[in-house]
N, C-alpha and C positions, 0 to 999 in steps of 0.2 A: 747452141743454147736455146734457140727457136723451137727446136724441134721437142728438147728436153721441156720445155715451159709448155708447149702442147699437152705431151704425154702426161706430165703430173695434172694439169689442169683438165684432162677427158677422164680418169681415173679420180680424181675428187669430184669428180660430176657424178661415177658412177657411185661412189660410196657415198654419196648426199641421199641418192633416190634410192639405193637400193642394201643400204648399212646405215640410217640415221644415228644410231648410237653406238656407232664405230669413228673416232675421230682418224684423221689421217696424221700420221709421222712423217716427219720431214727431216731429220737428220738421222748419224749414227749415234750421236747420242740420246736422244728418243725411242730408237730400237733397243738399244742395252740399257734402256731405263725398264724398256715395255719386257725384255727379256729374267731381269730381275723381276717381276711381279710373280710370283707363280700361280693365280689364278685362271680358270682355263677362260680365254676368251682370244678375238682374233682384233685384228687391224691392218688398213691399207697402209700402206707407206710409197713413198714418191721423195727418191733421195739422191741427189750428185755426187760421186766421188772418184776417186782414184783408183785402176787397180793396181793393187800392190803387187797381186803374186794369184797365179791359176795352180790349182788342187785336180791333174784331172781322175787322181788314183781314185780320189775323194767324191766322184757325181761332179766334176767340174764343178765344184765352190770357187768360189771368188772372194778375195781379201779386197776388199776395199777401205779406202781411208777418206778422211774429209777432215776439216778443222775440229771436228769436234773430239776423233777418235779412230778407232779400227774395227773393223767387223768382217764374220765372216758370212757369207751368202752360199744359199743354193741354189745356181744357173737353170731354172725350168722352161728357159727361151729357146727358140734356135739361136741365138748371135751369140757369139764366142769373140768375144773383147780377148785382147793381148796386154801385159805389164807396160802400164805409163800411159794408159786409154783412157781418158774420164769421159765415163760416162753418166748417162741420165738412166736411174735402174727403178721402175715402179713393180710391185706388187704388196705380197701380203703375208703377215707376220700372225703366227697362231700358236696362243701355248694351251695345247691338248691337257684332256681331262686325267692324264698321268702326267702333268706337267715337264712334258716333254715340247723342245722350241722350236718351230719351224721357221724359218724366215727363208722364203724363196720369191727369184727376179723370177717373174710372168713377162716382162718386156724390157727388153735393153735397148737404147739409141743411143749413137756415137754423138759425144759435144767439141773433144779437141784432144789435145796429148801433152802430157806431163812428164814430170823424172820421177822415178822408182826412188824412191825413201832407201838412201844406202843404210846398207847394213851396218850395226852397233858390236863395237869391237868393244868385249867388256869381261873379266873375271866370272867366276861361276858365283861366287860371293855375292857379288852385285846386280845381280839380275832379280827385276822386281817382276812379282805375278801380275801386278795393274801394269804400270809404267811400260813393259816391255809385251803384254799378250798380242800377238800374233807377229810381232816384228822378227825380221830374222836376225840372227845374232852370232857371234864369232868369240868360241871360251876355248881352253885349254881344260886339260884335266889328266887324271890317269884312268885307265880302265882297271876299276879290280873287279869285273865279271862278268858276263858274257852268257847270254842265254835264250830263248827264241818265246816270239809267244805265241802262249797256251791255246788263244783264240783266234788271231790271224796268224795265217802264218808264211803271209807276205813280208812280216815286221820280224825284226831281229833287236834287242834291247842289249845295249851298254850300260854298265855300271860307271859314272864317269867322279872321281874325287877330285878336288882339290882342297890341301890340309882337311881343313873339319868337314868340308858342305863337300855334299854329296846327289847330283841329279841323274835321273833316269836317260837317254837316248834312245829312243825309239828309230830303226835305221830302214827303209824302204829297203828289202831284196825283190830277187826273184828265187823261189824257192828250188827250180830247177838248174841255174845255173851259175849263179853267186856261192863261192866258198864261204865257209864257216867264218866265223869273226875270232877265234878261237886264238889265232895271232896276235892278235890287237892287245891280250888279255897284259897287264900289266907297262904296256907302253904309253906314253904320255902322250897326247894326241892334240890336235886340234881341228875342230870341227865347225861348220857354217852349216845354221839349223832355224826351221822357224821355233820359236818358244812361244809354246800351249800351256796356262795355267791350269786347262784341264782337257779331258779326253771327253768327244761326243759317242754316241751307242751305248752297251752296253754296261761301262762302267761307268756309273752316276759320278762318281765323288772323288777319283783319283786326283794324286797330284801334280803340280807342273810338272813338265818335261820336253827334251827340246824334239823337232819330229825332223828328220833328213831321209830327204827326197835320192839323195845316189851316194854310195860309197865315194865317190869321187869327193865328194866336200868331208871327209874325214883324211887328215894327214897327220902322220907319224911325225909329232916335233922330235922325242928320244923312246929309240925302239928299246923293248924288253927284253932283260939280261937272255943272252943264251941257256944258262939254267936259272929257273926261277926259282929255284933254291939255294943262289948265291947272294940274296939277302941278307943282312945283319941280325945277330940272333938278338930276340928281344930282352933289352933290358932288363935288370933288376931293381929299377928306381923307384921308388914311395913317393906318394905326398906330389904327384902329378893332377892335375885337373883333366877332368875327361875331355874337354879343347885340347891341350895339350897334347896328350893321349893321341884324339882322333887324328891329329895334322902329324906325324911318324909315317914315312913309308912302309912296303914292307918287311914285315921282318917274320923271323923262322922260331921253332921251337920242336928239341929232339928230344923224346922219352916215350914211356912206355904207355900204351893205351890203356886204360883203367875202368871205361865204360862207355857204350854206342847208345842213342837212343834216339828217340823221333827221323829215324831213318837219313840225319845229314850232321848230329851233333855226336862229338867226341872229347870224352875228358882225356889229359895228357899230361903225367905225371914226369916232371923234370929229372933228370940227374941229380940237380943241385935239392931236390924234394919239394919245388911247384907245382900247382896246381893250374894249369890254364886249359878252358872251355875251348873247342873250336867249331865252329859254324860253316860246314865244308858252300865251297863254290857250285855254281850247278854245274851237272855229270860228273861230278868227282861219286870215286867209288869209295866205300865205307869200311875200314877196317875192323881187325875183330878184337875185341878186348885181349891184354896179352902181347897183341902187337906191337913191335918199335916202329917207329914210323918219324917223320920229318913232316911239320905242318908249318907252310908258311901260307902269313894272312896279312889282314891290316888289325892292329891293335884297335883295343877298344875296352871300357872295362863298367865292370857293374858295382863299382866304389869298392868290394873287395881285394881284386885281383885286376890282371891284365889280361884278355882273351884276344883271341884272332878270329877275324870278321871275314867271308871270301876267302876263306882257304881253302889250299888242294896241298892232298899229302903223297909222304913215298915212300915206300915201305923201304925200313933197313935192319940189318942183321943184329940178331939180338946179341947185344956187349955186355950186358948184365945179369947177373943172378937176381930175380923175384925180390922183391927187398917183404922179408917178415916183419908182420904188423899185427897188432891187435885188434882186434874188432869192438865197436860197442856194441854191448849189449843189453845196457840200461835203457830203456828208450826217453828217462828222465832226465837224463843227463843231456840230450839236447832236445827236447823239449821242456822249456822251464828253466833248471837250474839254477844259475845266479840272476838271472836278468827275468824272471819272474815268471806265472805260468801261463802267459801267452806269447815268452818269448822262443825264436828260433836259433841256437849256437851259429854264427857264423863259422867257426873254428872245424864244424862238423861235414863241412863241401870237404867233399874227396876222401875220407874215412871210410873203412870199411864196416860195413853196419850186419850184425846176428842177432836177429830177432825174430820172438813168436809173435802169433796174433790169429784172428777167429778172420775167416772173408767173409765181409759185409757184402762186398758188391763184386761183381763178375766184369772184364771187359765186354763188351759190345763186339760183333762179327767185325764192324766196320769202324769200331771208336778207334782210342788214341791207344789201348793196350795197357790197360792198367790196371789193378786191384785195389783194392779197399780193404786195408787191415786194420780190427780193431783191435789196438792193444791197453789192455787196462783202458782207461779212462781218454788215452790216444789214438787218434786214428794217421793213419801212415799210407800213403799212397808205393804203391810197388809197382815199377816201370819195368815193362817184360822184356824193354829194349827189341832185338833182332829174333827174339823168342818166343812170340808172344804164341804159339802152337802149345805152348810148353802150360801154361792154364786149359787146356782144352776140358780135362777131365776133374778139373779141381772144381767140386760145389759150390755154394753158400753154408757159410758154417760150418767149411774144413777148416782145422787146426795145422798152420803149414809154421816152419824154420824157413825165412825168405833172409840170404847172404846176397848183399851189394853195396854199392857206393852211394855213399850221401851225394844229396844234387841240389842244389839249391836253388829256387826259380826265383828272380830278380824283377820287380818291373824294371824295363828302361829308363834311362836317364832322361833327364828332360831338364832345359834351363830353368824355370819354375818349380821345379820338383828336386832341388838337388839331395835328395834320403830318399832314394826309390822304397818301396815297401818289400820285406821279402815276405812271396806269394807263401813258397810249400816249401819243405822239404821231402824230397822223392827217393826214395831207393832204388838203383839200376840195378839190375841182376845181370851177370855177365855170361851164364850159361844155363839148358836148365834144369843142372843140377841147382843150382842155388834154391831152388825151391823144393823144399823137402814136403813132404804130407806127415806129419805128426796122427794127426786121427782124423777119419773120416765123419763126417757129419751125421750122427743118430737118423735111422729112419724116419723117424717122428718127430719131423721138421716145421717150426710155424708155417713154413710154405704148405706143406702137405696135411697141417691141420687146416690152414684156410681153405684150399681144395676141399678134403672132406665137410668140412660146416658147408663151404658153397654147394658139395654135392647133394647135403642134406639141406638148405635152403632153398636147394630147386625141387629137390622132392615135397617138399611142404606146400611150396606153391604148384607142383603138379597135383596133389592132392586136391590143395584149395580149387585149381579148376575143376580137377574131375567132380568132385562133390558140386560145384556151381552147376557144373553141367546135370547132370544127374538129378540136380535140385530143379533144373529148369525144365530138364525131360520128364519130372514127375509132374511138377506146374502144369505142363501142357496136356500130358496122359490123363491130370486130373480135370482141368477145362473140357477134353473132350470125349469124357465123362460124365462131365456137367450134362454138358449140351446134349448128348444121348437121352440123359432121364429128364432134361425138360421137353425135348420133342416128344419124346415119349407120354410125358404126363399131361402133353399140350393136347398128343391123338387121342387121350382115353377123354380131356375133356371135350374134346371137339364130338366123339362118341358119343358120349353125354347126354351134349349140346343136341346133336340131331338126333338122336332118340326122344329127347325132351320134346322137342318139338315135333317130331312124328305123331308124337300121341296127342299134344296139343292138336295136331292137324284132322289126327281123326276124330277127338271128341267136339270137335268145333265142325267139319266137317259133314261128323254121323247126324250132329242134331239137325245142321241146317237142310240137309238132304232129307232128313227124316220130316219135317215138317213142311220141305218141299213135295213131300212124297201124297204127304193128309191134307195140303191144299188142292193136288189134283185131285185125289180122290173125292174129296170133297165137289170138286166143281162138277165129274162127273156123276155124281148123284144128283145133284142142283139143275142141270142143262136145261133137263126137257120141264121142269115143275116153275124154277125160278133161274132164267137165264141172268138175274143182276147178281145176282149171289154166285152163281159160277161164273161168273165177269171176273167181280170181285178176286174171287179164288185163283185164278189165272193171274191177276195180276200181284196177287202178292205173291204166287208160286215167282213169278218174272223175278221179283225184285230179289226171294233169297234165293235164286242162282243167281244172281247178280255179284250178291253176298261173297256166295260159295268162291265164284271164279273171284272176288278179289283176295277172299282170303288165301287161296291155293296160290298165285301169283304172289302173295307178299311172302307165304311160307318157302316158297322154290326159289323165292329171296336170297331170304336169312339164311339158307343151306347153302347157297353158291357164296356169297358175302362175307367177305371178312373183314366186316365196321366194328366188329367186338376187340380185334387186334390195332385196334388204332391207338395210337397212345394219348390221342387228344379227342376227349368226348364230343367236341363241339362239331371236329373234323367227322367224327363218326354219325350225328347225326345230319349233317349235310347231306352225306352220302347217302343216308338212309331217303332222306328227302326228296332224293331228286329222282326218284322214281314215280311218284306224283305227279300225274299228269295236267297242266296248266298253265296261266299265267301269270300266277300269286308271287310276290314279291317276298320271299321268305330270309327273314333275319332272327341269324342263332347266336347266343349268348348264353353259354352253358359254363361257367365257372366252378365243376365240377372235379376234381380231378380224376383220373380212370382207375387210379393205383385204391383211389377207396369204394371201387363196387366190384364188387362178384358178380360175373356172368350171367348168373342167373337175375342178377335185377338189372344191370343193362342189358340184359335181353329186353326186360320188360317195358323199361322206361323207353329205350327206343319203338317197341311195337305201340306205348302210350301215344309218343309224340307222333308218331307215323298214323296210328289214326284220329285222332285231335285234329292235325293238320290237313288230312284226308278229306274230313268232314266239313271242314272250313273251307276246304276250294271248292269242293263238288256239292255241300248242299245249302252250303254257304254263301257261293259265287263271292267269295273273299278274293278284294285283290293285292290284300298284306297278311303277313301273318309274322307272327314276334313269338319266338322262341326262347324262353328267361330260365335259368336255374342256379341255383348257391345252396351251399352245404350249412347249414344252422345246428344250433345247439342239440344232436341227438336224431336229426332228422336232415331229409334231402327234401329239398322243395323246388319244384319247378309248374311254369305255368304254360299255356299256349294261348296268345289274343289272337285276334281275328276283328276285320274289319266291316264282316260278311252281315247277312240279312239279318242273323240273327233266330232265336224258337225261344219258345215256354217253357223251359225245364220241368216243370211240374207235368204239361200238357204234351210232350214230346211223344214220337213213335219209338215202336219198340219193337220185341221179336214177333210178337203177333203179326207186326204190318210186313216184318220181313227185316226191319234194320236192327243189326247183333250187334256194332260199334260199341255205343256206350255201354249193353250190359258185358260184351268182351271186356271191355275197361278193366269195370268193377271186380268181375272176376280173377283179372291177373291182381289186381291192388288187396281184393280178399285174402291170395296166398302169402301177400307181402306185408299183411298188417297196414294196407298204405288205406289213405282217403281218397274220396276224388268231390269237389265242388265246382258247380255249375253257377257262370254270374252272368247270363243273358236277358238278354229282353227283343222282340223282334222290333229291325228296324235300327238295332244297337252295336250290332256286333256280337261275340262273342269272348270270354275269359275262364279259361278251362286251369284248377288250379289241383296239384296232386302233391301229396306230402306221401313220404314212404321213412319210416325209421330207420335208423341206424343199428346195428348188434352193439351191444356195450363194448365188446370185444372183438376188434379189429381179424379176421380170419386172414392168415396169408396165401395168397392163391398165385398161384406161377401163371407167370403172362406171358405170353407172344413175343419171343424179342421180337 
């Protein structure tokens, strides 16, 4: 107990520090409280109990019990406890985000030793799924069937009845050397098993059943008849309750087979002219419609009739002539008739049914085998039973003659439901011939017209793209189009441009040179009569090469430059600007847009402000200079201040002394209709103010992207 009060108490230490909002469990009943929740989350637990019983087929599980309950456990310790050990078992309980439950011992320590909870000696009746889960328990029964399972197949499962209740046995073999169970089938038995309310893996939801560990704890209380077709043949009694019913042993039924379907069910038409359903046993083999045969089962019945549950049959020699019948062929007459028109004939199970009808629907490679007939205003399911090959070649919308036996599909009985509902009425075909083809389906099938509209609805939309495309490949061919004849229209303007200005170079050029030309000559007449006069002459020749070479420098400019491609005038004349040699503090403010001048007058205005600003640094010694302009009513106006020495506009130099600036000005503002005003005084500053009009009509001229 020391040890046990250790271990829960270092494992609540560890899920304090390192799970605060994980509380710890301490009994079995806090585990199957924590295992009912199905949200995903974990917890420690630290729990005392018993073991009742070791699982080692099972991962070594452990049944343990305690006062509160029973549980099962998965051993992830090394210690392996033995039945009647109590031990102290800590770890940790987890329901995954598939709500699926773990609960596994991380530590086992031995506390003392107990007695093994004897086994519950009790009817199959009385066994409760709470009261009794995981206790072992000791029932009687009969086996009516025998069969191995699908997914292990270490387990082998008994059918076990007694009167009405009916539970499943699940039997530990070994698949290599355990014989069949196949013996056992119809002997009354008793067995010692543990009983599972439900199964853990793969089947979520199954129901109770008892699980045994060795063929040894099943014994034979009264073995089965040496033929098990010397049963009592089944009654002819009415007005039994299906309790009643189900508690009959079993009993046999001989006649003729009349219809196979769903690969284990058989209709069986009596001597005396009954109808009974039978639900063969597994590996029982299927007879064929036609045949006589002996089918002994356990009764059971679907409020109609009496059928047989777990049967296996045996073929016997046919004692009879075919008995002739009539078929319907009204398909109104049981659907509808007296009992109204969604009702189904009872009277019509086991009749032989001729009827036409159009196939609405086709089986499936891998479905249940079935057809869809529309007839008139009803539609009729056709069960192709053993045949189902026998549809291969039948369309949609063939017209077939389908001969078979009415079927009539029942729900189960159920103590709350005593008037199960009848599902369908089915037609089994018993060969297949039964299925004739009346007429083949017109080739001009709504299948086959929706095919064609789909084929022409993808053509529509192939089209739609190809035009898209087409549309888009023109788009582009036409952009780069575009852009061909504006590069194009951009080089004849640039052509233009420096022709325009070549000639500007030479007529500005020819004079100043030309007048540099008549100041030398001049001084050399002057020299030797009056050397101030050839002084003079020399130094005004100086001043226009001075001229010369500025204007040749700002022209070799404009030619490499491209300020006229600027999309923001302000930007452009910056640019221009800082070719200027100095230290003048120049701020431009040109609120202009570029999209309203033509080239030819921002050529102008910037050679303006380029010399304006020129003049202001160099003979000005300006060391600001303010560059202003806005678009007004019909006109462009813009100014240049200056902070500089300032001159006498009236009294200023001109081309005689050699400076061609201000009458350059004038001359380009002449071309443009523009003015130009001078507002200096020396000592003042300067404020150069130039207005140029507008054209009434905006000319569109292609720019530079």
């Amino acid at each position: 107990m020391l040890a046990s009060s250790i271990s829960c108490a270092f494992l609540l230490g560890i899920a304090a520090t390192a799970t605060p909002d994980c509380s710890m469990l301490h009994s079995i009943a806090e585990l199957n409280d924590f295992a009912d929740d199905p949200s995903h989350r974990y917890a420690p637990f630290c729990i005392t109990g018993t073991v009742q019983a070791l699982n080692a087929s099972l991962d070594n599980y452990i049944i343990l019990s305690d006062t509160n309950g029973w549980i099962e456990i998965s051993n992830a310790s090394s210690y392996r406890p033995v039945p009647g050990e109590k031990i102290a078992v800590t770890g940790r309980a987890h329901m995954s985000a598939h709500q699926e439950i773990y609960i596994a011992a991380q530590d086992i320590s031995h506390v003392g030793m107990e007695s093994v909870s004897p086994s519950v000696e009790i009817p199959l009746r009385d066994i409760s799924d709470e009261k009794h889960h995981l206790h072992t328990v000791i029932t009687e029964g009969t086996v009516i069937d025998t069969f191995p399972d699908e997914i292990d197949s270490h387990n082998q499962f008994l059918i076990l009845k007694d009167e009405e209740d009916v539970l499943p046995v699940a039997l530990h073999v070994d698949p290599g050397t355990d014989p069949g169970l196949e013996s056992l089938r119809d002997a009354r038995v008793r067995i010692a098993g543990r009983f599972l309310r439900t199964v853990s893996g793969s089947r979520k939801f199954s129901g109770p059943f008892i699980y045994v560990d060795d063929r040894s704890h099943v014994t034979v209380v009264v073995p089965a008849l040496d033929d098990p077709f010397a049963a009592p043949p089944l009654e002819k009694a009415l007005y039994r309750t299906p309790r009643e019913i189900a508690k009959r042993g079993k009993r046999t039924v001989s006649g003729e087979v009349l219809a196979v379907w769903g690969g284990n069910h058989l209709m069986v038409r009596t001597s005396d002219g009954r109808i009974v359903n039978a639900t063969l046993a597994h590996g029982q083999s299927t007879p064929q419609p036609g045949d006589t045969v002996t089918a002994a089962g356990y009764p059971e019945t679907d409020l109609f009739r009496v059928n047989l549950s777990r049967a296996i049959v045996r073929a016997e020699p046919r004692t009879t002539v075919p008995q002739r019948e009539s078929a319907i062929t009204d398909i109104k007459s049981v659907f509808g008739g007296n009992g109204g028109p969604n009702a189904i004939d009872p009277a019509s199970h086991g009749r032989l049914m001729r009827i036409q009808g159009i196939v609405q629907s086709a089986p499936s490679p891998n479905g249940a085998g079935r057809l869809l007939l529309a007839c008139g205003p009803f539609k009729l399911q056709v069960d192709l039973g053993q045949h189902s090959a026998a549809a291969a070649d039948i369309a949609l919308g063939t017209k077939l003659e389908v001969t078979g036996r009415c079927l009539l599909e029942i729900d189960k009985w159920t103590p709350d439901d005593i008037f199960p509902r009848i599902r369908n009425l089915v037609v089994v075909i018993r060969s297949p011939e039964d299925l004739r083809i009346i007429a083949r389906p017109p080739w001009w099938t709504p299948l086959r017209l929706l095919v064609v509209i789909s084929i022409l609805v993808a053509a529509l939309i192939g089209v739609y793209i190809w035009n898209r495309i087409l549309q888009k490949l023109v788009s582009q061919r036409g952009r780069e189009l575009y852009r061909e004849q504006v590069a194009h229209a951009i080089a004849e303007f640039k052509t233009d441009e420096r022709t325009r200005l070549a000639v500007e170079l030479h007529d500005s050029l020819s004079q100043e040179l030309a007048g540099v030309a008549c100041q030398v000559a001049a001084s050399a007449k002057t020299l030797n009569s009056n050397p101030a006069v050839a002084r003079r002459c020399i130094e005004t020749a100086d001043k226009m090469l001075n001229s010369c070479r500025t204007e040749l420098r700002q022209c070799l400019f404009d030619l490499r430059s491209d300020t006229l491609d600027e999309a923001d005038f302000s930007t452009a004349i910056r640019r221009t600007l800082d070719q200027i040699d100095g230290n003048a503090a120049i701020k431009v403010r040109f609120n202009v847009p570029r999209s309203r001048l033509k080239d030819t007058t921002a050529h102008a205005i910037l050679a303006i402000v380029r010399e304006l600003t020129g003049n202001a640094v160099r003979h000005g010694a300006a060391t600001e200079v303010q560059v202003a302009g806005s678009i007004e009513p019909g006109r462009i106006l813009f100014s240049v201040r200056d902070n500089g020495s300032g001159f006498d506009p009236e009294n200023c130099v001109g081309p005689i002394q050699g400076h061609f600036g201000i009458e350059g000005i004038r001359n380009r503002l002449e071309k443009l209709n523009g003015t130009l005003s001078i507002d200096s005084r020396p000592g003042n500053g300067t404020k150069a103010v130039v207005a140029i009009p507008l054209p009434a009509t905006k000319t569109k001229e292609v720019k530079t992207p």
